[in-house]
C-alpha positions as CSV (number, residue, x, y, z in Angstrom):
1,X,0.0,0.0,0.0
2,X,2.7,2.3,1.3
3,X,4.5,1.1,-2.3
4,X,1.9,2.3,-4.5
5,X,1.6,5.6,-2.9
6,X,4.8,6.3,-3.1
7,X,4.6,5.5,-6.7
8,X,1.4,7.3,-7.8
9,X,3.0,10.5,-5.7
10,X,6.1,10.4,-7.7
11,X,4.1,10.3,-11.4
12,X,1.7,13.4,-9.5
13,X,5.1,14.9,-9.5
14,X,6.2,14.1,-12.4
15,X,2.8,15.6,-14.1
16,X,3.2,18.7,-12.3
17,X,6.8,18.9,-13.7
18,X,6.5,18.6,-17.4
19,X,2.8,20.6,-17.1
20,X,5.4,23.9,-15.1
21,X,8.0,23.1,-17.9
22,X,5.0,23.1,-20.9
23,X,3.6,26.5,-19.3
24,X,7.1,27.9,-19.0
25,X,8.0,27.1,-22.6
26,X,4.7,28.3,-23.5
27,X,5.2,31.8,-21.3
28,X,5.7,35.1,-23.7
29,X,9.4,36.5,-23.4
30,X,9.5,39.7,-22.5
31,X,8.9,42.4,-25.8
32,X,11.6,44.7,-26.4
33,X,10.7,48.0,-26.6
34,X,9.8,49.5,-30.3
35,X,12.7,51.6,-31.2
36,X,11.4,55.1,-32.0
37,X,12.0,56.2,-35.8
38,X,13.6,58.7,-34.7
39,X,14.0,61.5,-32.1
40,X,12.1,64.7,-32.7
41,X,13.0,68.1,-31.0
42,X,11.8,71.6,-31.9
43,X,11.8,75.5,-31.2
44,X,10.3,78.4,-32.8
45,X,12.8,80.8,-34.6
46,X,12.7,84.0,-35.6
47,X,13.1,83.6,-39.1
48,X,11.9,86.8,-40.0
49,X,11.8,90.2,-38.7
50,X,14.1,92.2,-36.9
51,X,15.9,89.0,-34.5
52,X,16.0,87.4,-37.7
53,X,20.1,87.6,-37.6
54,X,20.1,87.0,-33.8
55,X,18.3,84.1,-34.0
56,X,18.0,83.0,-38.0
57,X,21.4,82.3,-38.9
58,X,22.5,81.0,-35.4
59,X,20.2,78.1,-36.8
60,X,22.9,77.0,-39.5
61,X,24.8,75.4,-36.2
62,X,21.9,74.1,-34.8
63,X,21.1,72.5,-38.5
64,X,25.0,71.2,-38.6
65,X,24.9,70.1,-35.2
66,X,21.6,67.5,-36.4
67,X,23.8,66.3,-39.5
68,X,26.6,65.6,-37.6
69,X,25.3,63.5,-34.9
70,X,22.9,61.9,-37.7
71,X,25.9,60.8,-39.7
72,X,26.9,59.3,-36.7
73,X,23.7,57.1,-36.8
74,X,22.3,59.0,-34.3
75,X,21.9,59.3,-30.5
76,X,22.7,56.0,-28.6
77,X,20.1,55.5,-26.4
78,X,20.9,52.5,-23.9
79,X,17.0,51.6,-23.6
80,X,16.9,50.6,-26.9
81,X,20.1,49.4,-27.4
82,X,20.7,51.7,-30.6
83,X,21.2,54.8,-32.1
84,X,18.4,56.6,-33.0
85,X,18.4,59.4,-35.9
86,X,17.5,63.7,-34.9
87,X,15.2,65.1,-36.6
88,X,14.7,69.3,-35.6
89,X,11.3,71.3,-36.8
90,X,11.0,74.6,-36.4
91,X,8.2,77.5,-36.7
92,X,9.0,81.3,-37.8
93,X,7.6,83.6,-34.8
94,X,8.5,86.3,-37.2
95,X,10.3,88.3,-34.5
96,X,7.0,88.5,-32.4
97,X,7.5,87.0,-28.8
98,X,3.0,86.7,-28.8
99,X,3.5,84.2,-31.6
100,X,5.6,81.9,-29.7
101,X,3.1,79.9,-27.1
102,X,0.5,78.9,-29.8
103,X,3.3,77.9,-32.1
104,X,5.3,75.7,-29.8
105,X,2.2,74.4,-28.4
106,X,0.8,73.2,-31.7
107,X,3.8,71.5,-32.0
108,X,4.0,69.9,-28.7
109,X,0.5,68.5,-29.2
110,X,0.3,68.0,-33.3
111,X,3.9,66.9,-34.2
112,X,4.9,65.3,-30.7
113,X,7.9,66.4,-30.3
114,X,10.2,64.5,-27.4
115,X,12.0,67.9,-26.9
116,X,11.8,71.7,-27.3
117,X,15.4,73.1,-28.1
118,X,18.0,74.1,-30.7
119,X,17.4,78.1,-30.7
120,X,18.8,81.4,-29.8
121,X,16.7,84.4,-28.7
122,X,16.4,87.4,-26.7
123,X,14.5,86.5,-23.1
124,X,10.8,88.2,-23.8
125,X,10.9,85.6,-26.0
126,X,11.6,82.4,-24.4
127,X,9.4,83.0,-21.1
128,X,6.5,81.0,-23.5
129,X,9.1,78.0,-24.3
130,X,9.9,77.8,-20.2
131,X,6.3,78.0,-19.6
132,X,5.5,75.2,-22.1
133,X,8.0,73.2,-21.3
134,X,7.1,72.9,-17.4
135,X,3.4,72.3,-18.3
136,X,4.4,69.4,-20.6
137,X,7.3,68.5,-18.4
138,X,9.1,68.5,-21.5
139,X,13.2,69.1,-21.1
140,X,14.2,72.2,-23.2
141,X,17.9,73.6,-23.5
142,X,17.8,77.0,-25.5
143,X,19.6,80.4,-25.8
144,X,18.7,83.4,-24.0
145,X,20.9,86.2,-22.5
146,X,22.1,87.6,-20.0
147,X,22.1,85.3,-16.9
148,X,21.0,88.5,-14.9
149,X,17.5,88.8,-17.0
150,X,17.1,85.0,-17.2
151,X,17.0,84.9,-13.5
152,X,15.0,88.0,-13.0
153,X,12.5,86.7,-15.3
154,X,12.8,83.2,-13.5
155,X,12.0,84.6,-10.5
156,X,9.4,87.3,-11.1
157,X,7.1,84.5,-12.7
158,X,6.6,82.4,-9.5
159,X,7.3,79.3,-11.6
160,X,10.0,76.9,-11.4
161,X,10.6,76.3,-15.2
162,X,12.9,73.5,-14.0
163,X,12.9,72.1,-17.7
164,X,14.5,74.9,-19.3
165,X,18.7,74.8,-19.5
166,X,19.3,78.0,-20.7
167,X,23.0,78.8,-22.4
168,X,23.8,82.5,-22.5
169,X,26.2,85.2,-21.4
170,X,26.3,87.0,-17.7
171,X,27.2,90.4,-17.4
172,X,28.6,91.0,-13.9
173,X,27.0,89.0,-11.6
174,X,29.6,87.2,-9.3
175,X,30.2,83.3,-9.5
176,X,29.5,80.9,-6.6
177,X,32.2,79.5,-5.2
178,X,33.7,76.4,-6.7
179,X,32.2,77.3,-9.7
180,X,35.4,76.6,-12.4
181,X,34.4,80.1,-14.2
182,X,34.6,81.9,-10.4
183,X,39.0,81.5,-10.9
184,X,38.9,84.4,-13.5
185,X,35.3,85.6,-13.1
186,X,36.2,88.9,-15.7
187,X,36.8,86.6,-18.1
188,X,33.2,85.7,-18.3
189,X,31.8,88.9,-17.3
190,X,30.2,91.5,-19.8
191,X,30.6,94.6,-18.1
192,X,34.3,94.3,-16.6
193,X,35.1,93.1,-20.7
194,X,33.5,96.5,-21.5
195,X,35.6,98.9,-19.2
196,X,38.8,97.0,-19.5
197,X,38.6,97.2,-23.8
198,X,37.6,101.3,-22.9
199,X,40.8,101.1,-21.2
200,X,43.4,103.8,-21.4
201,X,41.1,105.8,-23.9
202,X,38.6,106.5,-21.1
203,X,40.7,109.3,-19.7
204,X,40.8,110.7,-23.8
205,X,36.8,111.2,-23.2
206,X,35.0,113.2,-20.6
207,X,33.6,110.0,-19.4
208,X,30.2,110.9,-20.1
209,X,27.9,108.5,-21.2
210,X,24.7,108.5,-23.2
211,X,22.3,105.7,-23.1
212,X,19.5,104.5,-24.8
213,X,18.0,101.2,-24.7
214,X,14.2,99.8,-25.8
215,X,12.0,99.5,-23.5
216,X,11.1,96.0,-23.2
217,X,12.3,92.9,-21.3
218,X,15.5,93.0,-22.3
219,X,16.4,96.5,-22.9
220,X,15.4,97.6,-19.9
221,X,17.4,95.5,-17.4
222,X,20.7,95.6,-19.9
223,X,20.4,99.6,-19.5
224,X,19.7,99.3,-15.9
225,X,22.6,96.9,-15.0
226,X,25.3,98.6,-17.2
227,X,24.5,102.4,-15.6
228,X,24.1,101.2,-12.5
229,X,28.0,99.3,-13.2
230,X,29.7,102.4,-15.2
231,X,29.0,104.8,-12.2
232,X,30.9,102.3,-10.0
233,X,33.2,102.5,-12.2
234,X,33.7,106.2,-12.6
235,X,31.7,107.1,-15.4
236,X,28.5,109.7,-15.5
237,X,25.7,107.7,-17.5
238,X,23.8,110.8,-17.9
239,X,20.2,111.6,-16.3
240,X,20.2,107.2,-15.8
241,X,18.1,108.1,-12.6
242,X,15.5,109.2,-15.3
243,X,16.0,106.2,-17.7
244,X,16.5,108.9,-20.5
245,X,17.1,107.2,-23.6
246,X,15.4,104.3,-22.6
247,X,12.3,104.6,-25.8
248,X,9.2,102.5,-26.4
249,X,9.1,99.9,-29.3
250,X,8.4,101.2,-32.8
251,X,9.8,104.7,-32.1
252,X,11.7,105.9,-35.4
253,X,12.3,109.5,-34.6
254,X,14.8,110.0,-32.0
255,X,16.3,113.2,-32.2
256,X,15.0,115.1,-29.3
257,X,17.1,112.7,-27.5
258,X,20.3,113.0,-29.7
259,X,19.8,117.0,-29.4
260,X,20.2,116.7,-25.3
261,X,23.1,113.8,-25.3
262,X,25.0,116.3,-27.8
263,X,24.0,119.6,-25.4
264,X,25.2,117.7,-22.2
265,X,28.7,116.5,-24.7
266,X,28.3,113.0,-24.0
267,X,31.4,111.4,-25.6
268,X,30.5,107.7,-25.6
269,X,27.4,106.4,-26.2
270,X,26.1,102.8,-25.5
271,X,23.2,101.0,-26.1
272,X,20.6,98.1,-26.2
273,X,18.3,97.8,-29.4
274,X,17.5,95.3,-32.4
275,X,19.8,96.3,-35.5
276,X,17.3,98.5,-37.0
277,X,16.7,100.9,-34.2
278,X,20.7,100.7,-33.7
279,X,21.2,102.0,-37.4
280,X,18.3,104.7,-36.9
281,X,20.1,106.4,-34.0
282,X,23.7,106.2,-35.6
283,X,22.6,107.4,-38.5
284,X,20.5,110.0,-36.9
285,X,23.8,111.2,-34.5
286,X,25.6,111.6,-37.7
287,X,22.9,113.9,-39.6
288,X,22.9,116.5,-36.5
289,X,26.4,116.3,-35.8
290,X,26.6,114.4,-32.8
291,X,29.5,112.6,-33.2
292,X,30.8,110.5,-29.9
293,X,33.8,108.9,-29.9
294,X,33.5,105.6,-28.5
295,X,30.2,104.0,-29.7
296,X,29.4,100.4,-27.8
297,X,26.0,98.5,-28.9
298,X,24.4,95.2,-27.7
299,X,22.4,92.4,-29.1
300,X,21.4,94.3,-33.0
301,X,25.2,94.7,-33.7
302,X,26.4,91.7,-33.5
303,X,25.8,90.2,-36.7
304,X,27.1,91.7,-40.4
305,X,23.7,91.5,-41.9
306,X,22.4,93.8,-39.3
307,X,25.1,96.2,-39.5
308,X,25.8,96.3,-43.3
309,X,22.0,97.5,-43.5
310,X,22.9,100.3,-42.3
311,X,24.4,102.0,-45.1
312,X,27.6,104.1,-45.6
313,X,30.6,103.9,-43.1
314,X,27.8,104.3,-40.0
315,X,29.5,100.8,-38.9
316,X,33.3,101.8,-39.1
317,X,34.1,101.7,-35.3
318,X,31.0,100.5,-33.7
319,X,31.7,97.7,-30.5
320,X,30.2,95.2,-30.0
321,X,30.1,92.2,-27.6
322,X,31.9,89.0,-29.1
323,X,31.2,85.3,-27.5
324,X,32.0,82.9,-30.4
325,X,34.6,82.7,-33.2
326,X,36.0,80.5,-35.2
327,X,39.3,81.0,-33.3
328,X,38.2,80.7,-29.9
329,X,40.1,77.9,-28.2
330,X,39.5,74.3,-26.9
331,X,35.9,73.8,-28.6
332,X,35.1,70.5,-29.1
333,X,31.8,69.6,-32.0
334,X,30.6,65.9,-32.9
335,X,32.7,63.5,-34.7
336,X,35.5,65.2,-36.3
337,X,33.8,68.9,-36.9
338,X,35.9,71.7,-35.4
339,X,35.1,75.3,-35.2
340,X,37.4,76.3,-38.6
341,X,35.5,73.5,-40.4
342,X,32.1,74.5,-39.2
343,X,33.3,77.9,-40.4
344,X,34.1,76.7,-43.7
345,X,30.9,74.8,-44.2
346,X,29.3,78.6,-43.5
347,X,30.9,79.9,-46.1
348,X,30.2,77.3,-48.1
349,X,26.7,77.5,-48.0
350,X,26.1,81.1,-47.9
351,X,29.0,82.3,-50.2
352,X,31.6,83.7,-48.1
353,X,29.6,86.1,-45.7
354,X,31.6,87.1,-42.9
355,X,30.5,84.0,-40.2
356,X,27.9,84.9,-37.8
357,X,28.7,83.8,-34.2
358,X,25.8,82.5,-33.1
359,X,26.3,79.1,-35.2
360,X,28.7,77.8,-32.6
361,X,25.4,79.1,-29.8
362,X,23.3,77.1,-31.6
363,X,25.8,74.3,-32.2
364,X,26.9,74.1,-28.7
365,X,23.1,73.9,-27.1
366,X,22.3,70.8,-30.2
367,X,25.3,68.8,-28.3
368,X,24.2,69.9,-24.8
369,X,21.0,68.1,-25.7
370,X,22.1,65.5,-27.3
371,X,24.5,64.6,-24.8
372,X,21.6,64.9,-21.6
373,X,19.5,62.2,-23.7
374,X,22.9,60.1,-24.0
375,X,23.5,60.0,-20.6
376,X,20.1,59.3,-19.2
377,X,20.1,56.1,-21.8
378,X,16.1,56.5,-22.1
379,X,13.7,59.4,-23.6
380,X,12.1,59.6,-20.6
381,X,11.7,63.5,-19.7
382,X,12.2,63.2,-16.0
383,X,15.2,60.9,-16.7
384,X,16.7,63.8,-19.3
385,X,15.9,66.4,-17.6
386,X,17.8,65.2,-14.8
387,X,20.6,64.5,-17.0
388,X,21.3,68.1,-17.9
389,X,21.2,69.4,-14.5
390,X,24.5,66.7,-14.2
391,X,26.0,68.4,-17.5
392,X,29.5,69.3,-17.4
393,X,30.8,69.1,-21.8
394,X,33.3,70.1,-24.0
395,X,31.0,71.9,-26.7
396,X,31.3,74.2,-29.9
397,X,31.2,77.4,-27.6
398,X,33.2,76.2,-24.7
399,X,32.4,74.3,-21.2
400,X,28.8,73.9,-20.6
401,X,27.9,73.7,-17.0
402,X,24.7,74.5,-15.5
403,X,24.5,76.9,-12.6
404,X,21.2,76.0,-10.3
405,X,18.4,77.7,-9.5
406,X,18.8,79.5,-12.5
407,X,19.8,76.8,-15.2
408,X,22.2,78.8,-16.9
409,X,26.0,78.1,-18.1
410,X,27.4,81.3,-19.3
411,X,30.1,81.3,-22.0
412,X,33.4,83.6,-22.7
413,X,32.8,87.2,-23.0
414,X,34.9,89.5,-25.2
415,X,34.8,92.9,-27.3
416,X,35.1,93.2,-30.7
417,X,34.9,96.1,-33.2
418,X,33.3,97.0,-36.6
419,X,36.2,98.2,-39.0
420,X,36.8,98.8,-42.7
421,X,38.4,96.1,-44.4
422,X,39.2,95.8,-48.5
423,X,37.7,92.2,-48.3
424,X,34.7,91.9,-50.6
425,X,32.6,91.4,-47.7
426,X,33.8,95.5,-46.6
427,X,32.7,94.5,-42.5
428,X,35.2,92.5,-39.9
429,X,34.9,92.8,-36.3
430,X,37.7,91.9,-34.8
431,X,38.0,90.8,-31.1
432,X,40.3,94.1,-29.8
433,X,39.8,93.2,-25.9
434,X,39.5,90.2,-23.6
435,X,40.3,88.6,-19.7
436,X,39.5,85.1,-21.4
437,X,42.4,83.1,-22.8
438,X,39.7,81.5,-24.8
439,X,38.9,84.5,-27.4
440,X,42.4,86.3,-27.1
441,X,42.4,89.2,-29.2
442,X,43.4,89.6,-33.1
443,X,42.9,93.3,-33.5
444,X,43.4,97.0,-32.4
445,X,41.1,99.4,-31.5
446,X,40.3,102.1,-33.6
447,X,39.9,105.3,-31.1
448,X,38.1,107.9,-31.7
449,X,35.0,106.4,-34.0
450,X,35.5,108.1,-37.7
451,X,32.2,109.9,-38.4
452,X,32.7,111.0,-42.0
């Protein structure tokens, strides 16, 4: 009895066995994921319209920047187990900062995009794209300058916007400590860059100082921060406790301003303004005979198209700020591009006009991206987005690293200077000061500004 027991137990057993093995052999393995066609990021662009240099042509690098890792087969993502090809849309905002929400939007929800980036622009502009990309928790690395706006922007909006990784410039905030940029802080700095390039010819002016600036998100602060610096520094920004010169957008006629700078003998003259408002004043100065002699202009002179627009020798001496060129040391682009050869593919495509810097800007934030998604080995937004906060790279415009709360890694800062060349292309701006060893400098200043 106890036999047979023992024998129908051990053939229960052996049932249960083969019926486990069956069931096991008969058990889906696990699906791998579907590899995604490919990797689909976006940005709005201003094309057209008056930031259509500023932010247009510093396109071309993020364009390159998407070919080059492409011909690389793409990003590798470790999820998949592959590389996986970019592909960047874009919209035209036309230079309008309205236009931006409903565009980006549409593509967030129509063309799915995994990530918002690839751009430069001016601030007013990308408070939309932060928005956006915290209500989609979407990551989103773009250009916007200066650090001080970005931050005052940041923090006047009661929103986190901890998906935006902003790359820009800083004009004189200091540097926390640690910070690898805090050992020679001028060298990243705006305004000292500014001062130091015046240098010596300071003391050949009355160090009087006329300002004007537009009166919008970005104007306002630049004119704000740089008086409130030049006084420190010994220079009498005149009526700045007024914000004279400081004009609302659209004006065209500004010579009731130009008659009181020239009255009060203002001998240098700085300002804030798109390219066109910057060529209305010069030329404006010029026709009533006010004639400073050191002339320094931010964000509409920094780009030959702008400048070459605006007729005659108005450009001959003009400064502007300089943060990319194609000589600027230790940059580092995907596979074997370099900054000479992404130069060269410029010049290429547009027949030889003078390169705009913001290619290696739009370059640099492509890779930043690129690399965040590499490194978090999924597409996952929470996973990338905490992958750029870790970012420290190598890029097309230098050492990308993210300072926190504001999400903002600040380039080289130098000046450079519009001056007549007999190159077919008439306009160079050499860089003729800077505390960066990075963008050393390969001209002289001209001093005073020729007016005729």
């Amino acid at each position: 009895m106890k036999r047979s027991m023992i024998v129908v137990g051990v053939m229960m057993l052996a049932v249960m066995l083969a019926t486990l093995s069956f069931v096991g052999a008969c058990a889906p393995t696990p699906a791998t994921p579907e590899v995604p066609k490919e990797i689909l990021i976006g940005d709005i662009v201003s094309y057209t319209g008056p930031y259509a240099s500023f932010a247009g042509l510093s396109s071309f690098g993020s364009k390159a920047a998407v070919e080059d890792i492409n011909k690389q087969g793409g990003i590798y993502v470790k999820e998949y187990d592959t590389k996986i090809p970019v592909r960047w849309i874009t919209a035209d905002c036309q230079s309008d900062p309205l236009r931006v929400a409903p565009l980006l939007e549409d593509m967030i929800l129509k063309d799915k995009i995994n990530f918002i980036g690839g751009g430069c622009e001016i601030p007013p502009f990308r408070e939309a794209t932060a928005t956006l990309a915290d209500k989609y928790k979407m990551p989103a690395v773009f250009g916007a300058n200066p650090f001080e706006l970005w931050s005052a922007m940041k923090e006047s909006s009661g929103a986190a916007w901890k998906y935006s990784w902003v790359l820009g410039i800083r004009l004189g905030a200091p540097f926390d400590p640690g910070d690898y940029r805090a050992a020679n802080p001028v060298g990243y700095q705006m305004m000292p860059t500014y001062v130091g390039a015046i240098g010596d010819y300071a003391d050949l002016t009355n160090k009087k100082v006329a300002v004007f600036a537009m009166d919008d998100a970005d104007g306002r602060p630049w004119y704000m921060v740089f008086t409130e610096f030049s006084a420190a520094q010994g220079f009498d920004c005149y009526r700045a406790a007024d914000l004279f010169g400081v004009y609302p957008p659209g004006t065209t006629d500004f010579t009731s301003i130009i008659q009181e700078w020239k009255a009060n003998n203002c001998e240098i003259l700085w300002g804030s303004a798109p390219g066109p408002d910057i060529g209305a004043i010069l030329k404006q100065c010029k026709a009533q005979g006010y004639n400073p002699k050191i002339v320094f202009t931010v964000r509409g002179a920094m780009f030959y198209q702008d400048i070459e627009s605006w007729g005659g020798d108005i450009p001959n001496g003009v400064g502007c700020e300089m943060f990319w060129s194609p000589e600027m040391k230790g940059l580092k682009g995907i596979g074997d591009t370099t900054a000479q050869s992404l130069t060269q593919r410029w010049y290429d495509e547009t027949g030889n006009q003078p390169v705009a810097q913001g290619i290696g800007w739009g370059y640099a934030i492509m890779q930043t991206l690129f690399d965040g998604i590499e490194r978090a080995g999924t597409l996952d937004p929470e996973a990338v987005n905490n992958a750029l906060g870790d970012t420290d790279l190598n890029t097309m415009w230098g050492r990308v690293v993210f300072v926190k709360p504001a999400q903002h890694s600040c380039s080289a800062a130098s000046y450079a200077q519009w001056q007549k060349t007999d190159n077919p292309w008439v306009w160079e701006s050499p860089i003729i000061f800077s505390y960066n060893d990075a963008l050393q400098s390969t001209g002289n200043i001209m001093f005073p500004k020729p007016w005729n």
